[in-house]
C-alpha positions in Angstrom: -216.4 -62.8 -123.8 -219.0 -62.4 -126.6 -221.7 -64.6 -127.5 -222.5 -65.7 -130.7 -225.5 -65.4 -132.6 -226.3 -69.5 -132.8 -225.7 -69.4 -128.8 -228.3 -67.0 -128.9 -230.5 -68.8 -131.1 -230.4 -71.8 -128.1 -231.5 -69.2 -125.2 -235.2 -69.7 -124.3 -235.8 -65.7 -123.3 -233.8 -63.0 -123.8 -234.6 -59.7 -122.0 -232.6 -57.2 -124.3 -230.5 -56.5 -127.0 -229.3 -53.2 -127.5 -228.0 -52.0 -131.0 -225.5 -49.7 -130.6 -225.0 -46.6 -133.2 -220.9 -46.2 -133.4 -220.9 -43.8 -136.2 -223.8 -42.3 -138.4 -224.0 -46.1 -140.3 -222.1 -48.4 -138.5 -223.4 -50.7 -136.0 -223.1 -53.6 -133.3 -225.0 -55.0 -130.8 -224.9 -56.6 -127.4 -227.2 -58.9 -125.2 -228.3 -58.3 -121.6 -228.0 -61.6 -119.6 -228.1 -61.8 -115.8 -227.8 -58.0 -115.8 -224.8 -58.3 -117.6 -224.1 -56.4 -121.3 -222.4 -59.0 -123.9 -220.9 -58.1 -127.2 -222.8 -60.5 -129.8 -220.4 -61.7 -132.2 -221.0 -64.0 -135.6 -220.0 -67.4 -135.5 -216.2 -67.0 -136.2 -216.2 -64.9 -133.1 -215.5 -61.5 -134.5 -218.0 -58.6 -133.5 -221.5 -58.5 -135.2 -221.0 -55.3 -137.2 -223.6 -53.7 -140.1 -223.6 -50.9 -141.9 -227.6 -50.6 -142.2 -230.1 -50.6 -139.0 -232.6 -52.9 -140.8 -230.3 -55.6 -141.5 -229.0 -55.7 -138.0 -232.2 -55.6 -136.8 -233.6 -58.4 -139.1 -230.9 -60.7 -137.4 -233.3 -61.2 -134.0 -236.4 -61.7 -136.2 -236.4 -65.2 -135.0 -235.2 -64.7 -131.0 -237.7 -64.7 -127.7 -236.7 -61.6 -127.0 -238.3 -58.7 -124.7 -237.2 -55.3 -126.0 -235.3 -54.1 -128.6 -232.9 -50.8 -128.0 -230.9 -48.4 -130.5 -228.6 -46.6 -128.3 -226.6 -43.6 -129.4 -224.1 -41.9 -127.6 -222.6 -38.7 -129.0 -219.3 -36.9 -129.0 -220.3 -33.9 -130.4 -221.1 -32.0 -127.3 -217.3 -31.8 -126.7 -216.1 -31.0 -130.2 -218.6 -27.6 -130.3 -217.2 -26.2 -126.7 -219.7 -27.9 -124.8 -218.1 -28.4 -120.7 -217.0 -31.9 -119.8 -220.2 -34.0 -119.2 -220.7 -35.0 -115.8 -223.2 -37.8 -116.7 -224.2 -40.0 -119.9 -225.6 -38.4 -123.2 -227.3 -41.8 -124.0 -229.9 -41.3 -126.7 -232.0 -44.3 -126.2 -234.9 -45.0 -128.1 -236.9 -48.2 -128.3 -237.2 -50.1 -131.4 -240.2 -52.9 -132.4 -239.6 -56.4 -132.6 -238.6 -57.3 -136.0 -241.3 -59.0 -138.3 -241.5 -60.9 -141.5 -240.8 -57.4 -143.3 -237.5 -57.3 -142.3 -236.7 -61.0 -144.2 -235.3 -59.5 -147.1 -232.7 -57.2 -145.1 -231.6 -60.6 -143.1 -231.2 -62.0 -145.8 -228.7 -59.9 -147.5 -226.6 -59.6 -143.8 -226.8 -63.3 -143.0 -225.2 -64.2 -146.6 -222.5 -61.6 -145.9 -221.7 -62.6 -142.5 -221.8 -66.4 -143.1 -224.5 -66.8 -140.0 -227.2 -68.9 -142.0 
């Protein structure tokens, strides 16, 4: 079941959120809780989606949280003849808590999303 951004907004300390990379500029995100991943949705429910890193990003300015992840996983290997993977091709990197610089990109996602 995901959880929204206002429910995060009540949590105290939040470990990790990972934003995920679906597609060269599409992306969603989800929240580590008692070593469980959760899909973080907006308000009405539906999955927290942008089309912009920053934006996303800009949305946990104002969260106690611990670390920050983009995560990519790709399917390329197996469209260019690569063998069947055997294990993940994660492509995790870690990304900086967001700051006051990032206001302007929240902004613009927050009006679009209706998550004021």
């Amino acid at each position: 079941m995901p959880i929204s951004i206002r429910q995060l907004r009540e949590l105290e300390d939040i470990d990790t959120i990972t934003i995920h990379s679906l597609d060269p500029v599409l992306y969603q995100a989800t929240v580590t809780l008692d070593g469980q991943e959760i899909l973080i949705s907006n308000n009405q429910g539906q999955p927290l989606r942008s089309f912009n890193l920053l934006e996303m990003q800009a949305l946990f300015e104002d969260l106690p949280l611990k670390h920050l992840w983009l995560r990519h996983q790709s399917a390329y290997d197996e469209m260019v003849g690569q063998p069947v993977r055997t294990g993940s091709n994660d492509l995790k990197l870690a990304l900086e808590k967001p700051s006051s610089t990032t206001r302007l990109a929240h902004n613009g996602l927050a009006n679009r999303l209706g998550i004021q």
